[in-house]
C-alpha positions in Angstrom: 89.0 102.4 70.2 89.8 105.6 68.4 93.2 108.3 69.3 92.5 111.8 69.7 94.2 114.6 71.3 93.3 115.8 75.0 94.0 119.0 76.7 97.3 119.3 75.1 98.4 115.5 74.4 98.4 114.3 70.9 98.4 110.5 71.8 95.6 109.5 73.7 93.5 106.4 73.4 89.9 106.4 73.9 88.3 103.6 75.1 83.9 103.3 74.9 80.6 101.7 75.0 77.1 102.5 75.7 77.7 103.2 79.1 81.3 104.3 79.8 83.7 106.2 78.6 88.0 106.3 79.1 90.5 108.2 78.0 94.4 106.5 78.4 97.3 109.2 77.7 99.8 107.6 75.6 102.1 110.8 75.5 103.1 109.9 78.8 102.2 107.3 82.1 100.6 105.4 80.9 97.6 107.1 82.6 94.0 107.0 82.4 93.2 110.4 83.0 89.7 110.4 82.6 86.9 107.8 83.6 83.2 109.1 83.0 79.9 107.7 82.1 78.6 107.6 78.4 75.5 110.5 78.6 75.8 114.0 78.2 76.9 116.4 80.8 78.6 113.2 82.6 81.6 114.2 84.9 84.9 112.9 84.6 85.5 110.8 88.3 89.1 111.3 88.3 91.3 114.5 89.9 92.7 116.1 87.0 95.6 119.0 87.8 94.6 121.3 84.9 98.5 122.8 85.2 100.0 120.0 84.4 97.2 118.5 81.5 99.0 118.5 78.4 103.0 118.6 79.4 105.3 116.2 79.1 109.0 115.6 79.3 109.7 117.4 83.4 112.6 115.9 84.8 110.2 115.4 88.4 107.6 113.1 88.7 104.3 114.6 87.8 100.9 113.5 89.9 98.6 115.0 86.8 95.9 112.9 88.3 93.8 110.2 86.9 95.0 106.4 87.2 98.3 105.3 87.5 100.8 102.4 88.2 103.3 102.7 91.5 105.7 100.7 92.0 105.2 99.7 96.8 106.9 100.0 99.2 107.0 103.7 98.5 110.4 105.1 98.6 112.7 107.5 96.7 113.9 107.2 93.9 112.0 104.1 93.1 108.5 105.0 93.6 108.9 108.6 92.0 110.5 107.5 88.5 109.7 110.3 86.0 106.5 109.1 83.5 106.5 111.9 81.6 107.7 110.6 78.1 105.6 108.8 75.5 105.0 105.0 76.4 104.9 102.4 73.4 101.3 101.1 73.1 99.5 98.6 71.1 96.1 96.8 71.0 95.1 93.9 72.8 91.9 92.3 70.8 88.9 94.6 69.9 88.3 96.2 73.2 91.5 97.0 74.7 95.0 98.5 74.8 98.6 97.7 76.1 100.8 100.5 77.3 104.5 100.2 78.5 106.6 102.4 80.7 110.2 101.1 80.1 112.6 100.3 83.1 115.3 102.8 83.8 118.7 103.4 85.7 116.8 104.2 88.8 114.0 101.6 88.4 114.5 98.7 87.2 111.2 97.7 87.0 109.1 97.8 83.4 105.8 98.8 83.9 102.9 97.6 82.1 99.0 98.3 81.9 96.6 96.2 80.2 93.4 98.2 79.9 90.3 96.3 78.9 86.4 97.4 77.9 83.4 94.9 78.4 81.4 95.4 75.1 78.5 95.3 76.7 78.5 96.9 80.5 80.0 99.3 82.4 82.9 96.9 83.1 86.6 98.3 82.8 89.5 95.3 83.4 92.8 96.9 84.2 95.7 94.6 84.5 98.9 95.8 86.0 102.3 93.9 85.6 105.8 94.3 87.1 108.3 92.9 85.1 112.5 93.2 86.9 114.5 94.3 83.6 117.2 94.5 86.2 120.6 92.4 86.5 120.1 91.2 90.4 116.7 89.7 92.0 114.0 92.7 93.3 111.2 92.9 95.6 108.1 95.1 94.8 104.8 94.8 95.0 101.9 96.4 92.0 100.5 99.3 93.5 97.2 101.0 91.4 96.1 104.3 92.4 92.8 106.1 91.4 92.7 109.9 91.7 89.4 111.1 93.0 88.0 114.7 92.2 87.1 116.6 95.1 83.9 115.7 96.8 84.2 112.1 97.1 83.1 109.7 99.6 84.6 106.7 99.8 82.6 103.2 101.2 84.5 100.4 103.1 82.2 97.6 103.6 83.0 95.7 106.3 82.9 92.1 107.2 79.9 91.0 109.7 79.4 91.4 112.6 80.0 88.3 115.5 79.6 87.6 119.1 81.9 88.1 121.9 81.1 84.6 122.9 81.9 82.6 119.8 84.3 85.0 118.0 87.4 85.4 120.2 89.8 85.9 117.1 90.7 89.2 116.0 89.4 89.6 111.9 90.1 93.2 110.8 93.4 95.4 110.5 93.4 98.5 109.9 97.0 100.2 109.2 98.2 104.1 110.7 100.6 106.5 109.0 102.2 108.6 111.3 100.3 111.7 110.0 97.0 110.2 110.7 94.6 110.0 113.5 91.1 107.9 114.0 89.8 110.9 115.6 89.7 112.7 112.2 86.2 113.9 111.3 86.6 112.7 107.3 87.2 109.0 109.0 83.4 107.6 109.7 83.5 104.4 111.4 80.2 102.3 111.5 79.3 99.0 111.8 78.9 97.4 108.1 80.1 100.4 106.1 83.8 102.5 107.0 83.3 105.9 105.2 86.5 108.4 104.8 85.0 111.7 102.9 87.3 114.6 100.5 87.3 117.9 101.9 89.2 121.3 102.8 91.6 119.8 105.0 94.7 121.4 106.3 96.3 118.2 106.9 96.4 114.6 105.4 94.9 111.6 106.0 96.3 107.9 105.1 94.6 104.9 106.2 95.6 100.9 105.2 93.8 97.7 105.8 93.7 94.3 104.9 90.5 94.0 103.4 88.6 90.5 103.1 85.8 91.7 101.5 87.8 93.1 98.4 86.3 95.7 97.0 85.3 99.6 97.8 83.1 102.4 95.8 83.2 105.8 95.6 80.2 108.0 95.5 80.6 111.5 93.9 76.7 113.0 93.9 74.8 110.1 92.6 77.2 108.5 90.4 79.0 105.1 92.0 82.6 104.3 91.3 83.2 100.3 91.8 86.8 99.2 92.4 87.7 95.2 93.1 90.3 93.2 93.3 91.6 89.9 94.7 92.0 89.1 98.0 94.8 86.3 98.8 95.1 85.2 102.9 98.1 83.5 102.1 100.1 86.4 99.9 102.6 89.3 101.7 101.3 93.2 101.2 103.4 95.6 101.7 102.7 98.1 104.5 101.9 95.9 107.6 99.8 94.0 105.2 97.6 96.8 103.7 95.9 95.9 100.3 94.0 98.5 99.9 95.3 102.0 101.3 93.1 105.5 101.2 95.0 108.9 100.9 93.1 112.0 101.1 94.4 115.9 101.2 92.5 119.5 100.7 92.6 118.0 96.7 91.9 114.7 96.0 90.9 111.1 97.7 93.6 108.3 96.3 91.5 104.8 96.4 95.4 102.6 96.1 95.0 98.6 95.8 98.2 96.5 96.2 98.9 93.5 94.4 101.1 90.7 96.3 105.1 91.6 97.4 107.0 89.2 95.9 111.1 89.2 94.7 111.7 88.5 91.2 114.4 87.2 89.6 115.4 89.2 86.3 112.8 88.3 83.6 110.4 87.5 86.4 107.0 89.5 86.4 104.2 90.2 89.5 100.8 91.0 88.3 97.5 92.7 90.1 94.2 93.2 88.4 91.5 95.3 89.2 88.0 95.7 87.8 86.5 98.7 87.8 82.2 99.8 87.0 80.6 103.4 87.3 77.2 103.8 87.7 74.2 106.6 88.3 72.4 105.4 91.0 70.0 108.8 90.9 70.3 110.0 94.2 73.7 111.0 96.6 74.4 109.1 99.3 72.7 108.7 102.2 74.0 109.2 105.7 72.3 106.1 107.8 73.8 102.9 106.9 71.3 100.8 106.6 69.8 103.3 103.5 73.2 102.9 102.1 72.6 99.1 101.5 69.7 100.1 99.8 71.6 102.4 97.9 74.7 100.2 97.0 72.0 97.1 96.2 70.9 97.6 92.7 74.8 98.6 91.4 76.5 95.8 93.5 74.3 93.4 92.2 75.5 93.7 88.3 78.8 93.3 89.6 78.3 90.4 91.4 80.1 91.4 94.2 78.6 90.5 98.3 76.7 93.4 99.6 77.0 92.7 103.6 
């Protein structure tokens, strides 16, 4: 871990090994604005809006780009609480750091990301916590959003497939905003992988599910952006019971997970934890499904997650 300035910020934190590299802005967010792997000419993975990099202080809430902790449902004022000041920060251990975005009039809601480096792999742990600094009991729910740079192509795997005859019970939800449609050409449906691709779009597109399986990746050329996280049958999400959402415009793809929506009693805290690996898997991504197995195989099995 070493701090060194970044397009304009004087606080950041990077964060390294011999395969990955992050850099966490400490000046304000907290946000990890840049997510690449460790070899030369590697690409940063995350949207960056090169007008905002290196301001602080706007009295409006700032996308900038990168990763960044929401506070779900979205609504305003809560969800759009200015970030744009310097967060207190500290390290946790050898490999990681603690930032803190302090509750405010609008939100009561303190903020906090633990962001963790395997020493060893191209493992990243990122912890996010909601803790009500408030007077009264408040519901929310941890809500983590990745910013992806243009280009991206986002894989849903799916659960197997059954038989009419035995499997009478519906097993898959998949969650509309009014803005959306399935007939949209960046949706690709199939039958073991979902795909929802970035491009010059003149409208956006927001899709939710409830998704068993628990994780998704990211292909951008031929590097592979992992994302997991916990999957509870029993907990409330927000959303129609979305816990992982997709947001794509003419810009960016958002990959957003959602931890459980709980109330909390002052002092009370809700946390969500994803884990997060990149990888260059050589080649871009194929377009027949079963030759995306093939191509997810070799990176899904470091992670240990199910390849279906």
């Amino acid at each position: 871990m070493e701090y060194i300035t970044y397009k304009g910020w004087q606080r950041c934190v990077a964060l390294g090994n011999d395969s990955v590299e992050l850099i966490i802005v400490a000046d304000i967010g907290p946000r990890i604005i840049s997510y690449k792997l460790a070899k030369d000419n590697a690409e940063n993975v995350f949207m960056e809006f090169e007008d905002q990099a290196g301001a602080s202080g706007e009295r409006e809430w700032m996308i900038r780009g990168g990763h960044r902790l929401w506070v779900a449902p979205e609504q305003i004022p809560l969800t759009y609480t200015p970030d744009n000041e310097e967060v207190p920060h500290e390290p946790v251990g050898d490999h990681g750091i603690l930032l803190v975005n302090p509750a405010t009039q609008d939100n009561p809601f303190r903020k906090e990301m633990i962001v963790r480096i395997a020493s060893n792999s191209p493992r990243i742990r990122v912890d996010h916590r909601l803790v009500n600094d408030g007077d009264e009991p408040a519901a929310a729910a941890p809500w983590a959003l990745s910013v992806m740079k243009p280009g991206a192509q986002l894989i849903i795997p799916q659960l197997l497939p059954g038989e009419h005859a035995l499997d009478l019970l519906p097993n898959r939800r998949v969650i509309l905003w009014p803005f959306s449609s399935l007939s949209d050409a960046r949706f690709q449906p199939g039958t073991r992988y979902w795909r929802v691709r970035q491009a010059d779009h003149p409208k956006p597109f927001k899709l939710g599910l409830n998704l068993q399986t628990g994780w998704v990746c990211c292909a951008l050329g031929s590097t592979l952006f992992v994302k997991s996280v916990p999957y509870n049958p029993e907990a409330e999400y927000t959303d129609e019971g979305s816990n992982f959402e997709i947001y794509t415009n003419n810009q960016m793809l958002e990959i957003e997970t959602l931890g459980e929506f709980v109330e909390l009693e002052p002092g009370e805290a809700v946390e969500h934890t994803e884990n997060w690996w990149l990888f260059d898997l050589g080649t871009p991504l194929p377009a027949d499904e079963l030759e995306i197995r093939e191509w997810l195989r070799p990176a899904l099995e470091k992670t240990g997650l199910h390849l279906p």
